[in-house]
N, C-alpha and C positions, 0 to 999 in steps of 0.2 A: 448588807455588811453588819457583823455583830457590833453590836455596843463598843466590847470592849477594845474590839480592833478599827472600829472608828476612834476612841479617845486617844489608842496610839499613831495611829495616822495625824490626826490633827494635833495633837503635845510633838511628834515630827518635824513637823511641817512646820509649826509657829517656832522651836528652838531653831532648825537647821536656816530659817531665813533670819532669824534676829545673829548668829552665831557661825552659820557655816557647818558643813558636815562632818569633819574633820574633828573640831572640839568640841561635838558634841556626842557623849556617851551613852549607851543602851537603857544605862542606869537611870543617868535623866530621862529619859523618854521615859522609860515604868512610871521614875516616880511622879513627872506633872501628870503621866495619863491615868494615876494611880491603878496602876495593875504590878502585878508580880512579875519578874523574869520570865518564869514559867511559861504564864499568859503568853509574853512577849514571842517567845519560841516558838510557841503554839502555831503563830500565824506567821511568823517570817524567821530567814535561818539564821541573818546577820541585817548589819544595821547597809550594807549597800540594796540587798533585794527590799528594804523599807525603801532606799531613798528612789530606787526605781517603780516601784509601786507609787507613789505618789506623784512622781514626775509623767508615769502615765498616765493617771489620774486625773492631772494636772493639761496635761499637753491633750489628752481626749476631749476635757472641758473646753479648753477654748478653743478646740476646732468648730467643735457643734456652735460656739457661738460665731465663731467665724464664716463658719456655713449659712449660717441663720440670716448676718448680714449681709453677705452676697448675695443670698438667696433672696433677697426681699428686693421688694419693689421702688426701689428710692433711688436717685439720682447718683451714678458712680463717684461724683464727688463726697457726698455726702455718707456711701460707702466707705469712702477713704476717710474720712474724720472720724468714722465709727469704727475701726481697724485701729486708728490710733488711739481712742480713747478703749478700746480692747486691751492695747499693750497697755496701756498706762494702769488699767487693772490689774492685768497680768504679774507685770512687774511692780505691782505694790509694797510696801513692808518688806520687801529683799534686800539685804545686806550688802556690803562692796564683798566681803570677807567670802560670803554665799554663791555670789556673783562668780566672780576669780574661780572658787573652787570648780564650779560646775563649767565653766568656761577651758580652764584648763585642767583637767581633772587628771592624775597618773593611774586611777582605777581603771582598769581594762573596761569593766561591762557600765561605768558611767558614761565612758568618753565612746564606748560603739553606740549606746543609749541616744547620747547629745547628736550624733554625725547620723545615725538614724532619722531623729525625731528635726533637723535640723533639714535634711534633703526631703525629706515629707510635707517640711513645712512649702521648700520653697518650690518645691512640685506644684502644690497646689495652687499657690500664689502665682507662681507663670504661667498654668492652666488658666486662671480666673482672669490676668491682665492680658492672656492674647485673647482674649471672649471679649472683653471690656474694649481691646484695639480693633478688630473687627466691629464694634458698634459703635465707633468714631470717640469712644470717650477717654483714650490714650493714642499719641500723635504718633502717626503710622511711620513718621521717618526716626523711630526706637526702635533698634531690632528687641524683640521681646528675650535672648539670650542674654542680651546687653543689659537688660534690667535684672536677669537671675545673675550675671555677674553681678554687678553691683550691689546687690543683697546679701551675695555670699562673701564680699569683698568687707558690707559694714558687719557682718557677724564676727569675720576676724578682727577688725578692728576692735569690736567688744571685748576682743579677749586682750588689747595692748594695757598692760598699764600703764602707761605714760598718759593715754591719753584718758582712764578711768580714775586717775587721779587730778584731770583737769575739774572733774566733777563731783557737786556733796556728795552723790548717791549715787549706785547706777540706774535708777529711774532717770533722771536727767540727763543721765549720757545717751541711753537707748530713746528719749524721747529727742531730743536735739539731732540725733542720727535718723529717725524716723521722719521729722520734719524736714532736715537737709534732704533724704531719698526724695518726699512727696513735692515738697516746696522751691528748694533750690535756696540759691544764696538773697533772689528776688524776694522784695517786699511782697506780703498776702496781697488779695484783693480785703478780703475778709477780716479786717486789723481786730474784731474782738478776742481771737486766739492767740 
C-alpha cells in the first residue's frame, strides 16, 4: 500500500471510531492524513468506499487472527478466552456514536457490507463449534443452530439502544454480551476474570 494512502486509511480509521462516519468529513481525513483532496481521490471515490475498505481491512485482520486461534493447539477453553480477549481488541477505541452508525447504518453498501461480513462471521463460528462439539468440548445436548441463533439474536441486540446506553462504551456491552453467550448467568470456575 502507498504511504500516502496508508496515512488516509489510518487518519480514517482513528476519526470515524473517536467521531462516527457521519461527522466526519473528507476534509479531515486529508488534513490529519496530510495529503491533498486530490491525493484523496486518487485512491477512493467517496468517503463510504474508504469506510469499506477499511472495515475489510479490518474484518480480514481478525479472521486470520481468529483462524490462528482455532488453529492452534490449546485447549478449546482457552480458545474461548482468546476469542474474547480478540473482541476486546477488536472493539477497542470504538465510539457509541461509531458503534450505532455501523450498526444501524441507512447506507445501502454499509449495511449489505455489515450483513455480509456478519453471516461470514457466524458461518465460521458454527463450522468451528460443531468441530469443537464433535470433540466433546461443547455439550452435545446444544443443537449447534441454537447457538448461531443466539449469536445472531446478540448482534441484534448490539444494535438496541436501550440496552447500549446501559453501558459507558460499546466495548462493555459487546464484552458483557460475549461472556453472557460463553459463561451464562453462573459464577466462573475461573474468578480471576
Amino acid at each position: 500500500m502507498s504511504t500516502k494512502r496508508n496515512h488516509i486509511v489510518i487518519a480514517a480509521k482513528d476519526l470515524f471510531y473517536k467521531y462516527g462516519i457521519k461527522r466526519v468529513t473528507i476534509e479531515e481525513i486529508c488534513k490529519n492524513a496530510k495529503v491533498s483532496k486530490m491525493t484523496y481521490y486518487k485512491f477512493f471515490q467517496n468517503k463510504i468506499e474508504l469506510v469499506k475498505y477499511i472495515f475489510e481491512t479490518v474484518q480480514q485482520e481478525t479472521l486470520n487472527k481468529y483462524r490462528m486461534i482455532m488453529d492452534s493447539n490449546i485447549p478449546f477453553n482457552e480458545k474461548v478466552l482468546k476469542t474474547i480477549e480478540l473482541k476486546i481488541e477488536q472493539t477497542n477505541n470504538i465510539s457509541r456514536e461509531f458503534y450505532a452508525e455501523l450498526m444501524n447504518s441507512d447506507e445501502p453498501d454499509i449495511k449489505l457490507m455489515m450483513i455480509n461480513m456478519m453471516t461470514e462471521n457466524l458461518e465460521i463460528i458454527l463450522n468451528d463449534y460443531k468441530l469443537a462439539q464433535q470433540n466433546g468440548d461443547i455439550r452435545l445436548d446444544i443443537k449447534p443452530e441454537f447457538i448461531l441463533y443466539f449469536l445472531n439474536h446478540m448482534l441484534e441486540m448490539g444494535k438496541d439502544e436501550k440496552l447500549s446506553k446501559l453501558y459507558a462504551n460499546p466495548q462493555e456491552m459487546i464484552m458483557e454480551l460475549t461472556n453472557f453467550f460463553f459463561y451464562g448467568i453462573l459464577p466462573r470456575q475461573d474468578k480471576t476474570k
